[in-house]
C-alpha positions, 0 to 999 in steps of 0.5 A: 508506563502503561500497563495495559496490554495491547489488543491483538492484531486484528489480521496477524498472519500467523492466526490465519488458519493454514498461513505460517502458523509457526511464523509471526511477525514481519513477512516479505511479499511481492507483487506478482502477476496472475499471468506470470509464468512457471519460471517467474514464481520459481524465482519467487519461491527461490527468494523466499518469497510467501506472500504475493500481491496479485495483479488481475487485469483481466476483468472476467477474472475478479470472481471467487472461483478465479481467486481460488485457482490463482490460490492453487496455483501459487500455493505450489510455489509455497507463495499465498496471496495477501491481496488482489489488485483489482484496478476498477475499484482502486483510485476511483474519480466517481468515488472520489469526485462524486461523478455519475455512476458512484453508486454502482462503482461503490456495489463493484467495491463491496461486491469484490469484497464479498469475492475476497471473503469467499475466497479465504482472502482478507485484506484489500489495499485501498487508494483514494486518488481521483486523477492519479499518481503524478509524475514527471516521467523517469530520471537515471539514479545510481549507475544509470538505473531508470527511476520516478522522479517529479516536479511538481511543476511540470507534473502529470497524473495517470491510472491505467490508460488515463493521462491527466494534466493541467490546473482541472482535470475534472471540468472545475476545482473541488472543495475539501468538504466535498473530498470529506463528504465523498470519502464519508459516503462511500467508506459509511457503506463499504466498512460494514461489509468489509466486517460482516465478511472478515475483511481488512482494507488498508487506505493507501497514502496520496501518491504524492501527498498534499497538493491539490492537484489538477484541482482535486484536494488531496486532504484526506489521505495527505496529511497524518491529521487527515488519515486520523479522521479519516479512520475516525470517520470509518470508526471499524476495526477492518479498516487501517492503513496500507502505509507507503514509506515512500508516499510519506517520505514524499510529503516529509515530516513538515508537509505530513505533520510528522515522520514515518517513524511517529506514523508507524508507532501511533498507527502501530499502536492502534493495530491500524498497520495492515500492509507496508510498501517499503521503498526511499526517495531522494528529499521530502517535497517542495524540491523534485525528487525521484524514487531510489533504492532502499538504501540510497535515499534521505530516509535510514530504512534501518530505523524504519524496520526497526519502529515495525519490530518495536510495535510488534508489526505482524503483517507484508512488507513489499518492495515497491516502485523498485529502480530499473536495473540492468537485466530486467525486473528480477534483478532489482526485485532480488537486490531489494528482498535481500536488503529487506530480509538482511533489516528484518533479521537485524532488527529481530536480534536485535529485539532478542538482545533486549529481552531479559 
């Protein structure tokens, strides 16, 4: 048995000067948006919600001053903010790709670090994608609710107003050097910002993993192998993994070279585990699939907080991508937080009971 002890994490929550002290370990969050009104954060605050995954879509916004005033303004529903979603610098195809204006896409990256850091916040979800998340539109799941579903054969891309579709979306196929080279050189410039200001970056999984899609590789962040070397490359403690269950439930153990539990013990171990979205899906690829609830689809989601409790996870765990319900978002945003909190209070008993 190894008798060295494991390095604190490098983010643990309750070491956040301020943030639930007296409260370590696996955290519910949600995202919410900067424009949600009084009645939509008193439902958060009546769920128990304490961490929010801000969306900011307007741009003037994404400046310290108005990070701070989200932060007041959240704080009196007792939510914090854990990240910011700033899409301009999120799946970007002239990173990604190599296109014209990469330089200056990569200052708006690090310049929005220095944002987050000014702000008192440290950690940023990070997702490496050139053409998007693809689908093929939404299905009807358990009791009629509206869900993700794809086919990869008749699939599609899309990010913010961008649709992309077809065997090249970017005018020629691109090689995986060239996917590696591009990572290499936009992650080279942005960890060591990301330390010199105190913030973590958690690398978000292909949505969906493995295929090149629209000629674009998806090499780097579509297989467990390639998120080793990926982090291996970036050689920073500040930059880990923002893991999506269901990113990788999609890929499946065959196509990702392992399953979620083996990708959270060994990221886990690395304390590499920043942030995790925490959503099933009906089947592993090549068959189409669609998005479910946490607890109708092939993965036991149980087992899953349970490798989260095991490797001491001390971090957000989120609903995501959550079925559309009869009644509106909060609906199915309170089924899934009361099935997580039910898991997490489960497996932390059950930790206890193993204490001796």
């Amino acid at each position: 048995m190894n008798s060295q002890k494991k390095p604190a994490h490098p983010y643990p929550l309750h070491a956040v000067p301020g943030l639930m002290a007296d409260e370590p370990g696996i955290q519910i969050g949600t995202y919410v948006s900067s424009t949600a009104s009084d009645e939509e954060l008193q439902l958060l605050q009546q769920l128990d919600v304490r961490w929010g995954m801000l969306t900011v879509n307007d741009p003037s916004q994404h400046t310290a001053a108005d990070y701070k005033r989200f932060k007041a303004r959240l704080s009196d529903y007792n939510i914090q903010i854990y990240r910011i979603a700033n899409h301009s610098v999120h799946n970007v195809p002239e990173i990604t790709l190599n296109l014209p204006g990469r330089d200056e896409k990569i200052e708006d990256f690090i310049r929005f670090i220095r944002n987050l850091s000014a702000a008192g916040l440290y950690y940023n979800t990070y997702a490496h994608m050139g053409n998007g998340i693809w689908g093929t539109g939404h299905t009807t799941g358990r009791g009629g609710v509206k869900a993700r579903v794809l086919d990869i054969k008749d699939a599609e891309g899309r990010w913010i107003d961008q649709t992309f579709t077809g065997e090249i979306t970017h005018g020629r196929a691109y090689t995986e050097d060239e996917i590696w080279d591009n990572y290499a050189y936009m992650i080279r410039k942005v960890a060591p910002v990301a330390e010199s200001e105190g913030v973590y970056i958690g690398i978000h999984p292909d949505d969906p993993p493995v295929y090149a899609l629209g000629g674009v590789p998806r090499c780097v962040f579509g297989t467990f192998e390639g998120y080793k070397r990926a982090l291996e490359i970036a050689g920073s403690p500040n930059i880990g993994v923002c893991l999506c269950v269901g990113c990788w439930l999609e890929g499946g153990q065959e196509g990702m070279g392992g399953d979620v539990i083996e990708a959270i013990r060994y990221f886990g171990e690395m304390n590499k585990l920043f942030k995790v979205h925490f959503r099933n899906v009906s089947n592993p690829m090549p068959e189409p699939w669609q998005e479910t609830f946490i607890d109708d689809g092939y993965q036991d989601m149980h087992r899953v907080m349970q490798a989260l409790r095991e490797v001491d996870y001390d971090g957000a765990v989120i609903p995501d991508h959550i079925p559309e319900m009869i009644g509106g978002g909060g609906v199915g945003l309170a089924y899934s937080i009361s099935y997580m909190r039910a898991l997490i209070q489960a497996v932390n008993n059950e930790h206890s009971d193993q204490v001796v």
